[in-house]
Structure formats: structure tokens, C-alpha cells
N, C-alpha and C positions, 0 to 999 in steps of 0.2 A: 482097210476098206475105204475106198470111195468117198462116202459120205464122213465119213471120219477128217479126211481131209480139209474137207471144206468147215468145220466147225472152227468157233473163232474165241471158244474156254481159254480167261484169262486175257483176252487182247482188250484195250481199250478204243475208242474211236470218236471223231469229233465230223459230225457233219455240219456245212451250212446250209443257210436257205430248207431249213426242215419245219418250215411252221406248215407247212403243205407239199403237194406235188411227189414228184421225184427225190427232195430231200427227206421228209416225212418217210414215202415208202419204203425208201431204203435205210432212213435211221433205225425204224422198225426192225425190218430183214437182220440189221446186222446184232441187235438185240436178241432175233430172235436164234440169230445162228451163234450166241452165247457171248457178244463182248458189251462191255459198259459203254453205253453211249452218252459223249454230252454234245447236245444241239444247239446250234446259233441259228439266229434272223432276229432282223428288226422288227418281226410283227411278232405283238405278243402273245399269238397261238403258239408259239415255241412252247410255250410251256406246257400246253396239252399236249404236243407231242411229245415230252417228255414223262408224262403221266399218263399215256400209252405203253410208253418203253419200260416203266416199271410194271406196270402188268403182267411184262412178260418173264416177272423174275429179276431181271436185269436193274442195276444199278442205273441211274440217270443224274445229269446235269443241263439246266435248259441259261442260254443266257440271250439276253437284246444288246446285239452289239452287230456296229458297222462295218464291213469286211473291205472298208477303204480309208477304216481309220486304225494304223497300225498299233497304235496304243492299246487299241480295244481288245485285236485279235493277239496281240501278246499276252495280255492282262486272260485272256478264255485259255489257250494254251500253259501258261504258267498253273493255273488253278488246274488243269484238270490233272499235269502232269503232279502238282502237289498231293491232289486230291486221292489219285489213282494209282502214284508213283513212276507212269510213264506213261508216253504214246505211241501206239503201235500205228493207228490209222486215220486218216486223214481224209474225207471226202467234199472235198472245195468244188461244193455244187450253188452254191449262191448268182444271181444273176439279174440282167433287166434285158430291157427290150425295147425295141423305137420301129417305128413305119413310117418314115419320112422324108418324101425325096431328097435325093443328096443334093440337088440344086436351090431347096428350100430349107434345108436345115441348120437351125442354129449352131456355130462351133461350138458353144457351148455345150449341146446337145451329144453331137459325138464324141466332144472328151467327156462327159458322163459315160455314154456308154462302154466305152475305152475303161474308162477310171475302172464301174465297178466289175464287168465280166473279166477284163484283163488283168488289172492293175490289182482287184482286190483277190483274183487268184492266185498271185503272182506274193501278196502278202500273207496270205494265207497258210499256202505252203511253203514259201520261206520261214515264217515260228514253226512248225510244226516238223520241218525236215531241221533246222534247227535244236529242237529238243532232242529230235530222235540221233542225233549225231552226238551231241552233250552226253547221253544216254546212251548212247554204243547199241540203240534199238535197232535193227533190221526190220524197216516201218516199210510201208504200203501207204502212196500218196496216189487219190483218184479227184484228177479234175473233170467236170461238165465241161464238154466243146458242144460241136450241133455240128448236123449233117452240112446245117449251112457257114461252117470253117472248109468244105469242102467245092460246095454252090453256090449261085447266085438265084435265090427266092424268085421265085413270081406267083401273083403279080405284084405282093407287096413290095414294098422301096425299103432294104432295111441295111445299109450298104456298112454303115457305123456297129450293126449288128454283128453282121458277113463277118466284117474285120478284126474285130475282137475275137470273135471264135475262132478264127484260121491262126492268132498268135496263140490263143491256150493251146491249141493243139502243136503249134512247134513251142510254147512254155515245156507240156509235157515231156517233150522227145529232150529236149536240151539240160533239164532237169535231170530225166533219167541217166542221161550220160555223163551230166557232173556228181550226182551222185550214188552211182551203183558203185562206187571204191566206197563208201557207206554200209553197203547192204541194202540202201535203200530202193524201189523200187514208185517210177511213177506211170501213170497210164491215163488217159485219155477216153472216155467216152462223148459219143455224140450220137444224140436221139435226133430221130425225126421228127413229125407233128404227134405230140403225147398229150393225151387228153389230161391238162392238170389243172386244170380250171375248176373244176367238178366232182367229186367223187360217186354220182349217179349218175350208174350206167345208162349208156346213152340206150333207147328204144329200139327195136326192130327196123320200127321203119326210116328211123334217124341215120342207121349206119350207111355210110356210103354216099351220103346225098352234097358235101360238099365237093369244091374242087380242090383241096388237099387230100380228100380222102380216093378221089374218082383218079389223081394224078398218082397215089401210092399204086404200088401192083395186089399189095395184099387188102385192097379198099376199106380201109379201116382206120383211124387213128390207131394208134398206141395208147395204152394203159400204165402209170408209172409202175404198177405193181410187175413189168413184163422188162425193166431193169433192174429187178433184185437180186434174181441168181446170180448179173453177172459182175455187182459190184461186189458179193462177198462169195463171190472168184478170187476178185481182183485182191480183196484187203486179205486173205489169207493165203496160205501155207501151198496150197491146191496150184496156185499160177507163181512159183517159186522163181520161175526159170523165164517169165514175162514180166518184160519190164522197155519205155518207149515205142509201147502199141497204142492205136486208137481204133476205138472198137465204135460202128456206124450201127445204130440199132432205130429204122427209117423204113422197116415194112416193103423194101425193095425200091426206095425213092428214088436213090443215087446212083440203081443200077446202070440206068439207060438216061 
């Protein structure tokens, strides 16, 4: 059956950036579709989202730790792989953001942004493809990119942004090809404008009235709850045969 496949009985999983948002919803998801999830972010709602995830039955681990200090994300993956006895899945969705002309922005600035979308994914899923090699697991590694690894934004300025995303997304592809002799498999998602700010639904008359939502074709933000299915796609058994894809989930932004 179908639905069989996609259940994730017995896998383990570590997402970042789950104190909200997209990390949050899908740490949940992957809880609810049966694997133990432990969640990182520096903000210390991690832990309520980790006292979500046992709700659902599911085993949980919540830590505050910095996804560009590699010591840390070693120290999170050592404990879960002790705790659990292995890693199956990996979801290196942590991230930041800038709106700053590139003529006015401090370098400082862009190697931040560099450091943690790129660099701290890039550390991320090096511990974790790591263990699962150590381990002879056949793991499922899913990084966040954005529509904008693909485009250039307007009318915000967010060029240190652009640029980071456009390397997670060849991090992904280049990952997957050094290590499918692994079994390991990685893949790439990139959302468009997702309403993560929030968790209340936006009003009738609210939908559609900005110019992110008037320039989508489906006029609407995104809801992180509308990337669940397809990261636990991605982390199981179901997408066995996918691996150095990036999946654009942007309401038709990118089309035209």
C-alpha cells in the first residue's frame, strides 16, 4: 500500500531551525508519520516544539545549538546517534535573512549570511552524512534552498540572500553525487513567500492584498503546514529512487 510507504516506524530524524515555521511543521509531520525526532535552534521555543512531538507518541530531543558552530552540531548528532543508536534523517532547514542593498551592505553582513544558510548547512550535513556512513545507514539528507537560489527578489535588495540559496542548492546536487556510493540520498527543497511568521490564519479579506501574494499566480502565501507531505517523501522509503533533486514549492512564482 501507498500509505505504507511513506510511514517512517523506526527511523530517526533531526531537524534545524524547528523552534517555528517550516522547521516546527515538519518536525511535527515527521513525528507524526512514526520517527523520533530531535530538534535544534537557538531560540528556546525548541523545546516546546519538542513537547509537541511527544504528544504524538513519538520520542523527542530538543537542543539550542548553533548550526555554524561545528562543535555544537557534532556534540547534537553524536547524542542523538547514542541516544537512538542511529541516523536515518537529516533536515538542515535553519536559516536567516537580509534586505540590504548590495551597494550598502556591510561585508560583514554578507558573510553572515553566507556563514549561516550556506556554510552552516554544509556543517550540518557533513555530521550527519557522517554518522550515517560510520553506520552503514542508507539516510535521507533534506536542505531548505528558496525559490530565490533560483531568482532575483523584487523589490527587496537581498543579493547575500539569492546567493546562499543558489549554493545550497548546488551543496545538495553535489552531496548527492559524492555520496549515493553511501546509499545516502540528498535533495533540496525551496519554498516561495510561506507565511511563517504567524501561525494565525491570515483573514478573508487579508488574502491576496500584498505584492508577493498579487505577483504569485495562486495569490496566496504558503502555509509551512503545505511542505509536510513532501519532506516525509523525501526522508523515506517512498522517494527511494530520488536523490540530487530540488523541489520549488512557490505557488507558481517561478513560473513566468
Amino acid at each position: 500500500m501507498i500509505l505504507e510507504e511513506m510511514r517512517l516506524c523506526g527511523k530517526t530524524a533531526i531537524v534545524t531551525g524547528a523552534a517555528h515555521g517550516i522547521g516546527k511543521a515538519c518536525a511535527l509531520a515527521l513525528a507524526e508519520a512514526g520517527a523520533d525526532v530531535a530538534v535544534v535552534d537557538l531560540k528556546e521555543e525548541v523545546f516546546q516544539t519538542a513537547e509537541e512531538i511527544r504528544k504524538t507518541g513519538k520520542h523527542a530531543l530538543a537542543f539550542q545549538a548553533d548550526i555554524t558552530a561545528e562543535e555544537e552540531i557534532l556534540a547534537v548528532v553524536e547524542n542523538v546517534a547514542a541516544e537512538w543508536g542511529k541516523l536515518d534523517i537529516c533536515f538542515c532547514n535553519a536559516g536567516t535573512f537580509q534586505d540590504i542593498p548590495a551597494e550598502d551592505m556591510p561585508l560583514k553582513e554578507f558573510k553572515r549570511v553566507i556563514e549561516v544558510n550556506l556554510t552552516g548547512a554544509f556543517i550540518t550535513a557533513r555530521a550527519a552524512g557522517r554518522s550515517m556512513i560510520e553506520n552503514h545507514i542508507s539516510g535521507s539528507i533534506i536542505l531548505t534552498a528558496s525559490m530565490s537560489g533560483h531568482i532575483a527578489n523584487i523589490p527587496q535588495c537581498q543579493c547575500a540572500y539569492n546567493s546562499s540559496k543558489a549554493g545550497v542548492i548546488m551543496l545538495g546536487k553535489s552531496l548527492a553525487v559524492e555520496w549515493a556510493r553511501h546509499g545516502i540520498r540528498v535533495n533540496t527543497v525551496s519554498p516561495g513567500y510561506i507565511r511563517t511568521w504567524s501561525d494565525t490564519p491570515l483573514k478573508p479579506e487579508e488574502v491576496g492584498q500584498s505584492n508577493f501574494e498579487q505577483w504569485t499566480p495562486l495569490r496566496r502565501f504558503g502555509q509551512a503546514d503545505e511542505l509536510k507531505a513532501l519532506i516525509v517523501y523525501l526522508a523515506g522509503d517512498a522517494s527511494g529512487f530520488v536523490t540530487g533533486s530540488d523541489y520549488v514549492i512557490d505557488g507558481g512564482y517561478t513560473a513566468f
